[in-house]
N, C-alpha and C positions, 0 to 999 in steps of 0.2 A: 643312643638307644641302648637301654641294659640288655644284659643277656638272657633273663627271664622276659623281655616283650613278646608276646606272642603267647606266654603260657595260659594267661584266661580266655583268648580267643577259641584255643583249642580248647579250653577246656567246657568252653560253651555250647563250642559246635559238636561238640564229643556226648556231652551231660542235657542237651537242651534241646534232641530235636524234634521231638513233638510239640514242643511249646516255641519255635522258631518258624516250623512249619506251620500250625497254625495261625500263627501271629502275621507269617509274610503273607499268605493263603488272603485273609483279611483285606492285610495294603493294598494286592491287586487286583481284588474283586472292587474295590472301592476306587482306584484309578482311572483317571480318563483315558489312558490308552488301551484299556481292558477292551479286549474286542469279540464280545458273545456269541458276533456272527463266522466267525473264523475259528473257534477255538470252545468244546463246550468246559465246564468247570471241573469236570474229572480228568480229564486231559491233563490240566493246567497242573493240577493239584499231582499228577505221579508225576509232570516232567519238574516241578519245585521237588520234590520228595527228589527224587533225582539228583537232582544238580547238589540238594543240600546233601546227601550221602557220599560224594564224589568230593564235595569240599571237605568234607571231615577228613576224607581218607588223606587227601593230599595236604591237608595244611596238617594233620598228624606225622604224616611221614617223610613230606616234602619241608623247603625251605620257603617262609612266607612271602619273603623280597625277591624270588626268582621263581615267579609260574611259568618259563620255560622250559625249569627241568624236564626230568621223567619222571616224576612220581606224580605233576599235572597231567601228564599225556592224559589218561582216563578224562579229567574235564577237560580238557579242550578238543576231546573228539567228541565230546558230548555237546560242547556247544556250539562244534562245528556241523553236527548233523541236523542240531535244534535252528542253528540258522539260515541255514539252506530249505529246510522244509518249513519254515513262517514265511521265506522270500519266496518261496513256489505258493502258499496260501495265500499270502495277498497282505502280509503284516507290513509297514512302513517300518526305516534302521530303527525309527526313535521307539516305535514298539518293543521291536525284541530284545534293544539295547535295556528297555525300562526293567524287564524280565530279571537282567541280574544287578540293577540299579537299588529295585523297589526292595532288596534282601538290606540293605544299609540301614532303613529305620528297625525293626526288630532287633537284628544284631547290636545295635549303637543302644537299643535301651535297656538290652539285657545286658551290657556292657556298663550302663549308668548305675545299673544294679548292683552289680559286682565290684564297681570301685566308687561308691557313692561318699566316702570319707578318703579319697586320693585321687585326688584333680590330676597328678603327675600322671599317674600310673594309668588314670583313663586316656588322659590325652594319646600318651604312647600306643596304647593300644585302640582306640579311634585310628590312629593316623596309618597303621599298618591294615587293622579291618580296611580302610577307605582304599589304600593302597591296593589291596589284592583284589577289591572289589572292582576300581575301577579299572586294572588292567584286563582282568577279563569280562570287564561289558564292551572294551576298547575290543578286544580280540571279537569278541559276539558281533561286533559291527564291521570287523575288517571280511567273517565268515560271510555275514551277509551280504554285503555288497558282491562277493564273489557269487553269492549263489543269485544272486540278481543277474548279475553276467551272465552267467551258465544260462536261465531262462530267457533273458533277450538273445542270446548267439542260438539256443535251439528254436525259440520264435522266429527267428531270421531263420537259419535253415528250410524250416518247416514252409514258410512263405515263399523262400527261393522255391521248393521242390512244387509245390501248387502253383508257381509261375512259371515252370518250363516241364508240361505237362508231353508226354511221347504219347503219339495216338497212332493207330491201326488203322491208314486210310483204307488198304485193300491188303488183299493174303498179299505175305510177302514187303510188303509198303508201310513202310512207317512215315511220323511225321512230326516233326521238332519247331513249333513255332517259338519263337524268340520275341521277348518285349520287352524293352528297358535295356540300364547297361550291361554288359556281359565283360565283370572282374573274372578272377583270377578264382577266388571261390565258388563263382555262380558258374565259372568253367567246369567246374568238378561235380558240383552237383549236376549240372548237364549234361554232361560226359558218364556219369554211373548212371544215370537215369536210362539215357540213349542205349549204352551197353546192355546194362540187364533187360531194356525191353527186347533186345534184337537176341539177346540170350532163350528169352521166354516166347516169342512170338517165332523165331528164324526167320527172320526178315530177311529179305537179301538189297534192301534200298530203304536208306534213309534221306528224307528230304528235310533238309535245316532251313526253314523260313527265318530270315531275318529284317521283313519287312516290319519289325514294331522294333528294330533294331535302330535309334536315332543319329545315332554316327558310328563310322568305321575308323578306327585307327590301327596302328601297326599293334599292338596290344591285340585288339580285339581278332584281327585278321590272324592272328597267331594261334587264339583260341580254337578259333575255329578249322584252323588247320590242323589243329594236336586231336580235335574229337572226328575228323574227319578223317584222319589215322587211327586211331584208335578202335573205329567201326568199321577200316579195313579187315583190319587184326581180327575183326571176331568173324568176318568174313562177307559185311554187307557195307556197299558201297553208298558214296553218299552223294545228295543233287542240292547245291546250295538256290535258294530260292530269294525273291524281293530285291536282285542287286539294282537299283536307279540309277539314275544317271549319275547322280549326285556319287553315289557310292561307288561307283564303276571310276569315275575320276580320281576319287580320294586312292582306291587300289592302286591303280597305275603310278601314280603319282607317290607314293610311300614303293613301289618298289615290288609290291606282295606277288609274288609269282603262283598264281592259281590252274593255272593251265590244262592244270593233270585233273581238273576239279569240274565237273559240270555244273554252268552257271545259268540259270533263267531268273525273267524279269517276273515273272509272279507263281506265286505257288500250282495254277493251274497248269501252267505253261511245265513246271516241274513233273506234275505228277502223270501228265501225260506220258511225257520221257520215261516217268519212273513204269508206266502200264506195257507201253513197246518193250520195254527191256524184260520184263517178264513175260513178254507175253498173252498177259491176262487182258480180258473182254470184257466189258460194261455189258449189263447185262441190256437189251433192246426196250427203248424207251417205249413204255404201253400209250397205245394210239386211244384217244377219243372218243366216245361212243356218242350216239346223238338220239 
């Protein structure tokens, strides 16, 4: 590769970019992955104007063969923010990847332009255009996948937190019903949950139902005794509820010392305990009239 490769790419991207922007503007209006309902066409058209202003700068002042330096930083936070918000829209990789794909035909014919009597001289610089282009649609798709992540681990979150809902049976009385397994993250989000409500209500009893709780293991028993300390500490005590037979076996048997814990076989049976200890009265059932 000479040492002048790379001089008419810049100088295209430098000298051409209304007529680049127009031209790409075109390819992905007229593309199947063009997506109308996600995205309207002025959008589309400043975050192209974008990208291609970001590429002048960098391929003028940066090295063509290393969009890792820092004179890339500029685009690649740009198409790390572009792909994070198409994967929170609802765009597929191959979409957003297409974004800095579909720039390859315009660029490649203004290119055939420029060296239309030096087949050498175009191929060189094709091969580095294609080169820069494809590391960052490659990087566009590494961003996106990540921001796919990010929105299934906050969709998990958000489902944990609506599946271990803290209710206000009675002044003072809360209540922790438990369904499915209880990991090590769905501890945490249980445990803040539990907290701030006994923060915001001053609860002084939490009752932890763990009748939709399908098995007990030393894991689980573990949990439950860290949130069950933890609700000490903010100064309300806690009544574990739903222990079976089944489970009452499994405890003893793994070892789990719950002693210091009060244990009932149904939430009822709990919160009964949880009313004597406060105190407080059911208000008298209204009698019948006839």
């Amino acid at each position: 590769m000479t040492p002048a490769t790379g001089r008419t790419l810049r100088k295209i991207l430098a000298q051409y970019q209304k007529e680049l922007l127009g031209d790409w503007l075109q390819t992905q209006l007229a593309a199947s992955t063009l997506r109308p309902d996600l995205m309207r066409e002025n959008e589309l058209r400043e975050q192209s104007r974008e990208l291609l202003a970001l590429l002048q700068s960098a391929a003028q002042n940066g090295n063509l063969e290393q969009t890792d330096g820092p004179e890339w930083a500029g685009i690649r936070e740009f198409l790390a923010r572009l792909s994070r918000s198409r994967a929170q829209q609802g765009f597929s990789s191959a979409e957003t990847a297409t974004f800095v794909f579909s720039l390859k035909q315009p660029l490649f014919t203004r290119l055939r332009t420029e060296f239309a009597q030096d087949a050498q001289g175009l191929a060189d610089e094709m091969w580095i255009a294609n080169n820069v282009l494809d590391r960052l649609g490659l990087y566009t798709t590494e961003m996106y996948l990540k921001g796919r992540e990010e929105v299934i681990q906050r969709q998990q979150r958000e489902m944990m937190e609506l599946s271990t809902p803290v209710v206000q049976l009675w002044e003072n009385i809360l209540a922790l019903p438990l369904i499915g397994t209880l990991d090590s993250e769905r501890t945490q989000v249980v445990m803040e949950s539990l907290l701030q409500k006994i923060v915001d209500t001053g609860a002084s009893i939490a009752i932890i139902d763990i009748t939709g709780v399908p098995t007990v293991d030393t894991l689980v028993a573990q949990h439950l005794l860290k949130t069950v300390a933890a609700a000490r500490l903010m100064g309300a005590d806690c009544i574990i509820s739903g222990i079976r037979p089944q489970i009452a076996q499994t405890i003893v048997h793994l070892g789990v010392n719950l002693s210091d814990v009060t244990t009932k076989a149904s939430l009822a049976d709990a919160f009964s305990i949880a009313l004597k200890r406060t105190q407080a009265k059911l208000p008298p059932q209204m009698g019948t009239t006839s």
